[in-house]
PAVEXFI-764398 format. One record per atom (N, C-alpha, C): residue number from 0; residue in one letter; chain; atom name; x, y, z. Coordinates in Angstrom, 1 decimal, always signed. Layout:
PAVEXFI-764398
 num residu chaine atome   east  north     up
 NUM      A      A    CA      X      Y      Z
...
end
This chain:
PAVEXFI-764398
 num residu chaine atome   east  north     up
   0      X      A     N  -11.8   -0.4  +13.2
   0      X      A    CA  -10.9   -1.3  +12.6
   0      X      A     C   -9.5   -1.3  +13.3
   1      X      A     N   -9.3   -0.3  +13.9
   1      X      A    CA   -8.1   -0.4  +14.4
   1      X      A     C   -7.6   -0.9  +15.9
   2      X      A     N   -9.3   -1.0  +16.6
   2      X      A    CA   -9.4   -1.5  +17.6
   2      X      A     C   -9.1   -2.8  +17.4
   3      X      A     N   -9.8   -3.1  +16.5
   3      X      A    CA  -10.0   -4.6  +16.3
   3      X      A     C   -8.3   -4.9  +15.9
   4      X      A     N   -7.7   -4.5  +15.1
   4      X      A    CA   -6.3   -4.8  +15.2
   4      X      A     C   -5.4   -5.1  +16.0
   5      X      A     N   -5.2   -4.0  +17.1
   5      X      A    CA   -4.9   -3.9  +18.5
   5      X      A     C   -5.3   -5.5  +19.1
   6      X      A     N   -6.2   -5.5  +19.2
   6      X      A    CA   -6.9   -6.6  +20.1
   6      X      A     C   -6.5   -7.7  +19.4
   7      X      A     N   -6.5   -7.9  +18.1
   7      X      A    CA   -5.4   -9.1  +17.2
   7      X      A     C   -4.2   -9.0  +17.6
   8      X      A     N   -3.6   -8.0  +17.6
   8      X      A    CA   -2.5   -8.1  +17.8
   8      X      A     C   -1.4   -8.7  +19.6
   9      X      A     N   -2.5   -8.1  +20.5
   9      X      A    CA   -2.4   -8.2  +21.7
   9      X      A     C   -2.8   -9.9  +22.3
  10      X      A     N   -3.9  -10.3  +21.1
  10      X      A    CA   -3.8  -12.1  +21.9
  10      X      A     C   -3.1  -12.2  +21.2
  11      X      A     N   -2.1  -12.4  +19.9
  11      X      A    CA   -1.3  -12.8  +19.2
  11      X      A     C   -0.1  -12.9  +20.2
  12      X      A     N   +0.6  -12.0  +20.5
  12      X      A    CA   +1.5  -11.6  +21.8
  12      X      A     C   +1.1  -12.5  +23.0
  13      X      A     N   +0.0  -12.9  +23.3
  13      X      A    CA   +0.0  -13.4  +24.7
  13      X      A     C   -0.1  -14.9  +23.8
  14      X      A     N   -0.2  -15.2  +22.8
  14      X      A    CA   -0.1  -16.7  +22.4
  14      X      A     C   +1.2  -17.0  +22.2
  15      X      A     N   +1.6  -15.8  +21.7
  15      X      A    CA   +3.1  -16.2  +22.0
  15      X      A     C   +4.2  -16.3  +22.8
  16      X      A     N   +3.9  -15.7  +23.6
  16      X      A    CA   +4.4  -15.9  +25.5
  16      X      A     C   +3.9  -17.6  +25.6
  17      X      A     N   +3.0  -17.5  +25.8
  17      X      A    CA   +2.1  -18.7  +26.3
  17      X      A     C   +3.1  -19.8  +25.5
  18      X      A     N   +3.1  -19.4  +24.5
  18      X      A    CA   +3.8  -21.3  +23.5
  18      X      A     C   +4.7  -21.1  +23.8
  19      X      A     N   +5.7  -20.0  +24.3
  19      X      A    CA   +7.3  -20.4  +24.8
  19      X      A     C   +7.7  -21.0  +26.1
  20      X      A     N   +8.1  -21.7  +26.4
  20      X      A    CA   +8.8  -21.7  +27.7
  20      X      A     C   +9.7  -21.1  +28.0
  21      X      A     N  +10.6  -20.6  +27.2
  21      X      A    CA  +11.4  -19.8  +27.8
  21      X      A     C  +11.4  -18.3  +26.9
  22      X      A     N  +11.6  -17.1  +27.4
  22      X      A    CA  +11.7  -16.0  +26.2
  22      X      A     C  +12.7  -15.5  +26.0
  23      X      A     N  +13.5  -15.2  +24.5
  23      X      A    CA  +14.7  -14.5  +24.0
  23      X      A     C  +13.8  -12.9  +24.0
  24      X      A     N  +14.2  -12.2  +24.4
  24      X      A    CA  +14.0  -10.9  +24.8
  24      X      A     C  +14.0   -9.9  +23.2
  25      X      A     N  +15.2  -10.2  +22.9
  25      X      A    CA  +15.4   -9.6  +21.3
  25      X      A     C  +14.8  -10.4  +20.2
  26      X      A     N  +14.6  -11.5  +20.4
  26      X      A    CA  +13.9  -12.7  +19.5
  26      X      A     C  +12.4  -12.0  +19.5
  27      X      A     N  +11.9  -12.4  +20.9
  27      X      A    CA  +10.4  -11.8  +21.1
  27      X      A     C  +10.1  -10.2  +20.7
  28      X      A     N  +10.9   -9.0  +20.8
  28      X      A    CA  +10.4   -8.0  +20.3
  28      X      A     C  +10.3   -8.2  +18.3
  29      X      A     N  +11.8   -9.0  +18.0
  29      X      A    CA  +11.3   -8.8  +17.0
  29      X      A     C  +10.4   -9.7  +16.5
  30      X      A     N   +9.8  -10.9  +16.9
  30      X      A    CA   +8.3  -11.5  +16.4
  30      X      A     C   +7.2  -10.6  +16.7
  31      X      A     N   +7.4   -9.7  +17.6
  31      X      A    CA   +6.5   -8.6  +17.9
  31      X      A     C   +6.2   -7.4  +16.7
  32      X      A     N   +7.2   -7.0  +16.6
  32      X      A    CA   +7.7   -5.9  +15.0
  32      X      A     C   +6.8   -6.5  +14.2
  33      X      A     N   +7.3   -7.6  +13.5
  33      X      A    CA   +7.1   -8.7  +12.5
  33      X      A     C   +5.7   -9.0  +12.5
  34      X      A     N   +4.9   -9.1  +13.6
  34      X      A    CA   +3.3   -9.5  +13.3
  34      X      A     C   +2.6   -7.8  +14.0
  35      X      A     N   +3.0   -6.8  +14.2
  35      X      A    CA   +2.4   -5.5  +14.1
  35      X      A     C   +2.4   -4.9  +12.8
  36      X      A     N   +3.9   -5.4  +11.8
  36      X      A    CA   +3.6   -4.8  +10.5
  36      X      A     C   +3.1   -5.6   +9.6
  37      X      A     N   +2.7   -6.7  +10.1
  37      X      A    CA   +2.4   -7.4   +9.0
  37      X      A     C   +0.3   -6.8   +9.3
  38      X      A     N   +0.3   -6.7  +10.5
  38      X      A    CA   -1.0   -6.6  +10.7
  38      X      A     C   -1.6   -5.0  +10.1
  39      X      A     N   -0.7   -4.5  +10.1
  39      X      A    CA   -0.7   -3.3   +9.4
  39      X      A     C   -0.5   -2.9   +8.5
  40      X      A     N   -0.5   -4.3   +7.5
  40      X      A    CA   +0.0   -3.7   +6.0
  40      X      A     C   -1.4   -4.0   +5.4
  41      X      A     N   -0.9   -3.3   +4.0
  41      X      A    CA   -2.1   -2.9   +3.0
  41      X      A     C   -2.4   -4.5   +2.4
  42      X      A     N   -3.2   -4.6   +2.7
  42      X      A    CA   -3.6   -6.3   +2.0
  42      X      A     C   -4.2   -6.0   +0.9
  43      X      A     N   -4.4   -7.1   -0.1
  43      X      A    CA   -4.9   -7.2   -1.5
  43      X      A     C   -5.8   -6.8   -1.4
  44      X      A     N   -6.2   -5.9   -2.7
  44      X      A    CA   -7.4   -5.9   -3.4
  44      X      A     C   -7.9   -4.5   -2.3
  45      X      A     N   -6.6   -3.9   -1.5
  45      X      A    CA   -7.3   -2.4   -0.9
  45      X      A     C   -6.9   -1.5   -1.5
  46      X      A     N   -7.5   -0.5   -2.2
  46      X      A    CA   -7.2   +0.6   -3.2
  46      X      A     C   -7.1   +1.9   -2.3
  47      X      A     N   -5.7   +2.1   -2.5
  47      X      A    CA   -5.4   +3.6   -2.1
  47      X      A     C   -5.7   +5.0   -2.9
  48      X      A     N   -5.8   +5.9   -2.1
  48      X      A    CA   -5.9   +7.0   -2.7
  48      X      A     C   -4.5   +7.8   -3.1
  49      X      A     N   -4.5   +8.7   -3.9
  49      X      A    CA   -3.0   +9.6   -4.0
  49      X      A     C   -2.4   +9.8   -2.9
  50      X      A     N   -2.8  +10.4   -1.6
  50      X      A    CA   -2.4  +10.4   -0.9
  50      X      A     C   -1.6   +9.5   +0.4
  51      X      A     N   -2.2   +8.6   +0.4
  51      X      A    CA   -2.1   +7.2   +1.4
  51      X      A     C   -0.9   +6.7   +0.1
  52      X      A     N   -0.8   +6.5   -1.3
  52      X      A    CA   +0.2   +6.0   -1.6
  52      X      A     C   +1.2   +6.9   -1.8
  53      X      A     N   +1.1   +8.6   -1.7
  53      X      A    CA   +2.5   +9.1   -1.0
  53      X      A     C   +2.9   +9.1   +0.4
  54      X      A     N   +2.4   +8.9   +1.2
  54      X      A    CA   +2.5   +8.9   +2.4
  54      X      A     C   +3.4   +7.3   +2.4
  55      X      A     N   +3.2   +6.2   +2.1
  55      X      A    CA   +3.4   +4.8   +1.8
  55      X      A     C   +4.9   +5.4   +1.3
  56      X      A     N   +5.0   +5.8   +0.4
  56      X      A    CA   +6.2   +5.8   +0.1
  56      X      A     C   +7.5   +6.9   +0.8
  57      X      A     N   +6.9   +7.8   +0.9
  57      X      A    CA   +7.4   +8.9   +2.5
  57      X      A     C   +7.9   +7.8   +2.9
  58      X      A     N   +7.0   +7.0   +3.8
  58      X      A    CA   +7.5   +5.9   +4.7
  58      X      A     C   +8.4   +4.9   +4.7
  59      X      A     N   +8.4   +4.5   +3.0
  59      X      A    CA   +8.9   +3.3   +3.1
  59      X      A     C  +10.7   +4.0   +2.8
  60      X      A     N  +10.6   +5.2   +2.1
  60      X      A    CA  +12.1   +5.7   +2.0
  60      X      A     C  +12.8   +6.1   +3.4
  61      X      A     N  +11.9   +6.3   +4.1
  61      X      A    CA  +12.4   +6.4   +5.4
  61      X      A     C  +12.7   +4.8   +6.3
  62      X      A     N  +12.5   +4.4   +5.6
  62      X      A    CA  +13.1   +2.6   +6.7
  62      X      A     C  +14.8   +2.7   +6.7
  63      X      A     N  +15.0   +1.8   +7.4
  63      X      A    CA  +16.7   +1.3   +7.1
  63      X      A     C  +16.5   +0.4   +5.7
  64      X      A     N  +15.6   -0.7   +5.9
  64      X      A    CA  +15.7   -1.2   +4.7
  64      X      A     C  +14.1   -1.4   +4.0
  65      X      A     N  +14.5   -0.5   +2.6
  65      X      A    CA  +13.1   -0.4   +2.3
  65      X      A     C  +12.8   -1.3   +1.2
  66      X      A     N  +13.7   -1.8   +1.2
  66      X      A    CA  +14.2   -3.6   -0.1
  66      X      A     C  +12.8   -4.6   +0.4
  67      X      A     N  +12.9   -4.7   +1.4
  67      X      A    CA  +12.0   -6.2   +2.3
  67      X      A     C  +11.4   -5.9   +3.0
  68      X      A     N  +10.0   -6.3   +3.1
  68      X      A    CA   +9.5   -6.9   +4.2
  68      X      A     C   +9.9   -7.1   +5.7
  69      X      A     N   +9.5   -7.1   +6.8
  69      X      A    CA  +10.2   -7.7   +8.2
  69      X      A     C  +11.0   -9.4   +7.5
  70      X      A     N   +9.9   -9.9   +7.0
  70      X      A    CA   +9.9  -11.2   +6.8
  70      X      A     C  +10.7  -11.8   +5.4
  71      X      A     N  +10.9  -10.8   +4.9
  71      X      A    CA  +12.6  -10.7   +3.5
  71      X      A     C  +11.7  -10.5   +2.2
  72      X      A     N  +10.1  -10.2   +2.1
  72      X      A    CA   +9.6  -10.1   +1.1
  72      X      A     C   +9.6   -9.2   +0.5
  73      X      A     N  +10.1   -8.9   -1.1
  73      X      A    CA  +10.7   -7.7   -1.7
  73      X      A     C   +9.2   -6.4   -1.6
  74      X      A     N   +9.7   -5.5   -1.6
  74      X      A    CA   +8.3   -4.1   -1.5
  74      X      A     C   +8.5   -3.5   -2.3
  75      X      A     N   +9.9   -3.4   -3.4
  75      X      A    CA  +10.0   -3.2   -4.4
  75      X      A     C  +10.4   -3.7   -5.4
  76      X      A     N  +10.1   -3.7   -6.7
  76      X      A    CA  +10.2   -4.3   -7.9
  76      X      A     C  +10.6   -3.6   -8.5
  77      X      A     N  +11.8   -3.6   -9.7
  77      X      A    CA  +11.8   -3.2  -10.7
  77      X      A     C  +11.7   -3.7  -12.2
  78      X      A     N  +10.6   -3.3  -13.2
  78      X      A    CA  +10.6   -3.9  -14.4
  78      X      A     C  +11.3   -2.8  -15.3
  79      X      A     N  +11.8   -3.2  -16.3
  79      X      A    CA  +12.2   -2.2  -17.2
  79      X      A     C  +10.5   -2.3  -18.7
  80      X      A     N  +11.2   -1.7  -19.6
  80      X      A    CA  +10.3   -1.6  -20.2
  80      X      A     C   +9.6   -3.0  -21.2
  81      X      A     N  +10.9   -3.3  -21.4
  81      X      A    CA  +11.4   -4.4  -22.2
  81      X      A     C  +10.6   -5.6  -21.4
  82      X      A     N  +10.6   -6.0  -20.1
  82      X      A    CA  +10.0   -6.8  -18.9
  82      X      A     C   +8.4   -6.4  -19.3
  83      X      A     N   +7.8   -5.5  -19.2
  83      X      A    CA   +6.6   -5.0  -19.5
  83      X      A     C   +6.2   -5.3  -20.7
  84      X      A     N   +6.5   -5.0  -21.6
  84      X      A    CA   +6.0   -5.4  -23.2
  84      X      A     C   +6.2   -7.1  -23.2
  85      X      A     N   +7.1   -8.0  -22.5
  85      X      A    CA   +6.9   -9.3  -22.9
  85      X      A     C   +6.1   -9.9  -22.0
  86      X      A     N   +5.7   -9.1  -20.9
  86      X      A    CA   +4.3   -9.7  -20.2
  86      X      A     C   +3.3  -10.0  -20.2
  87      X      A     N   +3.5   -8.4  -21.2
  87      X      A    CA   +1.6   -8.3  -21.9
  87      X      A     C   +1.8   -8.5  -23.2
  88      X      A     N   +2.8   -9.7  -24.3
  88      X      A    CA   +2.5   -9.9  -24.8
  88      X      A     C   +2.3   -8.8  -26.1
  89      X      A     N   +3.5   -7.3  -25.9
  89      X      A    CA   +3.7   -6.6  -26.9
  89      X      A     C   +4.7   -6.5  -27.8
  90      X      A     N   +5.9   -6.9  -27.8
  90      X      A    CA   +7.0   -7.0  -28.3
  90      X      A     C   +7.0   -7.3  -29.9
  91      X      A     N   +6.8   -6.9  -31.0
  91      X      A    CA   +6.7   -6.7  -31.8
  91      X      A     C   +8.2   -8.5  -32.8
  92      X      A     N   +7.9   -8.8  -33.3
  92      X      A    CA   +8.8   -9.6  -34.1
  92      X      A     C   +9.1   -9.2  -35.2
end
Protein backbone atom coordinates (compact mmCIF):
# COMPACT_ATOMS: atom_id res chain seq x y z
CA UNK A 1 0.00 0.00 0.00
CA UNK A 2 2.61 2.20 0.43
CA UNK A 3 4.16 1.63 -2.82
CA UNK A 4 1.11 2.29 -4.31
CA UNK A 5 1.02 5.65 -2.62
CA UNK A 6 4.50 6.71 -3.54
CA UNK A 7 3.63 6.01 -7.11
CA UNK A 8 0.23 8.30 -6.54
CA UNK A 9 1.99 10.60 -5.22
CA UNK A 10 4.89 10.84 -7.73
CA UNK A 11 2.43 11.16 -10.99
CA UNK A 12 0.48 13.62 -8.98
CA UNK A 13 3.92 15.75 -8.85
CA UNK A 14 4.73 15.31 -12.50
CA UNK A 15 0.97 16.46 -13.34
CA UNK A 16 1.75 19.10 -11.65
CA UNK A 17 4.85 20.30 -13.21
CA UNK A 18 3.30 19.40 -16.51
CA UNK A 19 0.02 21.95 -15.92
CA UNK A 20 2.29 24.75 -14.94
CA UNK A 21 4.13 26.78 -17.19
CA UNK A 22 5.97 28.39 -15.03
CA UNK A 23 7.05 27.05 -11.34
CA UNK A 24 6.95 29.16 -7.85
CA UNK A 25 9.55 27.05 -6.06
CA UNK A 26 7.91 27.68 -2.46
CA UNK A 27 4.37 27.50 -3.99
CA UNK A 28 5.33 23.99 -5.59
CA UNK A 29 6.94 22.43 -2.37
CA UNK A 30 4.06 23.41 -0.58
CA UNK A 31 1.40 21.81 -3.06
CA UNK A 32 3.80 18.98 -2.65
CA UNK A 33 3.43 18.90 1.48
CA UNK A 34 -0.27 19.41 0.90
CA UNK A 35 -1.00 16.27 -1.36
CA UNK A 36 1.79 13.83 0.53
CA UNK A 37 -0.27 14.57 3.73
CA UNK A 38 -3.30 14.41 2.46
CA UNK A 39 -2.25 11.04 0.85
CA UNK A 40 -1.24 9.98 4.01
CA UNK A 41 -3.92 10.57 6.19
CA UNK A 42 -6.22 8.29 7.92
CA UNK A 43 -9.39 8.25 5.73
CA UNK A 44 -12.90 7.28 6.89
CA UNK A 45 -14.15 4.40 8.14
CA UNK A 46 -10.18 3.14 9.04
CA UNK A 47 -10.18 1.98 12.59
CA UNK A 48 -7.12 2.42 14.59
CA UNK A 49 -5.65 0.51 17.19
CA UNK A 50 -4.46 2.12 20.74
CA UNK A 51 -1.47 2.42 19.61
CA UNK A 52 -1.49 4.13 15.99
CA UNK A 53 -3.95 6.59 17.84
CA UNK A 54 -1.19 7.41 20.36
CA UNK A 55 1.29 7.67 18.05
CA UNK A 56 -1.36 10.12 15.88
CA UNK A 57 -1.48 12.21 18.60
CA UNK A 58 2.57 12.17 19.67
CA UNK A 59 2.54 13.55 16.21
CA UNK A 60 -0.01 15.82 15.86
CA UNK A 61 1.38 17.71 19.31
CA UNK A 62 4.46 17.83 17.73
CA UNK A 63 3.36 20.09 14.49
CA UNK A 64 3.71 23.90 14.51
CA UNK A 65 0.20 23.95 14.00
CA UNK A 66 -1.85 21.11 15.20
CA UNK A 67 -5.34 23.34 14.90
CA UNK A 68 -5.55 22.42 10.81
CA UNK A 69 -5.06 20.52 8.26
CA UNK A 70 -2.29 21.66 5.39
CA UNK A 71 -5.48 22.70 3.75
CA UNK A 72 -7.10 24.86 7.14
CA UNK A 73 -9.25 21.82 8.08
CA UNK A 74 -9.73 21.76 11.87
CA UNK A 75 -8.07 18.10 13.49
CA UNK A 76 -9.31 19.20 16.48
CA UNK A 77 -12.68 19.69 18.05
CA UNK A 78 -13.77 20.51 21.10
CA UNK A 79 -17.33 19.56 22.59
CA UNK A 80 -18.11 20.28 26.06
CA UNK A 81 -20.46 18.19 27.75
CA UNK A 82 -23.50 20.25 27.45
CA UNK A 83 -22.70 20.05 23.16
CA UNK A 84 -22.83 16.19 23.69
CA UNK A 85 -26.10 15.67 25.59
CA UNK A 86 -27.91 18.12 23.01
CA UNK A 87 -26.69 15.99 20.06
CA UNK A 88 -27.80 12.88 21.30
CA UNK A 89 -30.83 14.27 22.28
CA UNK A 90 -30.17 13.99 26.32
CA UNK A 91 -30.78 17.05 28.02
CA UNK A 92 -33.36 16.52 30.37
CA UNK A 93 -36.25 19.55 30.54
Amino acid sequence: ANLDNALEIVRDIFALLYSKKEVDVLRFRDDIAKQISCKASIKANKHLNNLEIDTLIKNLNQCENPWTCPHGRPTIIKFSVNDLERMFERIQK
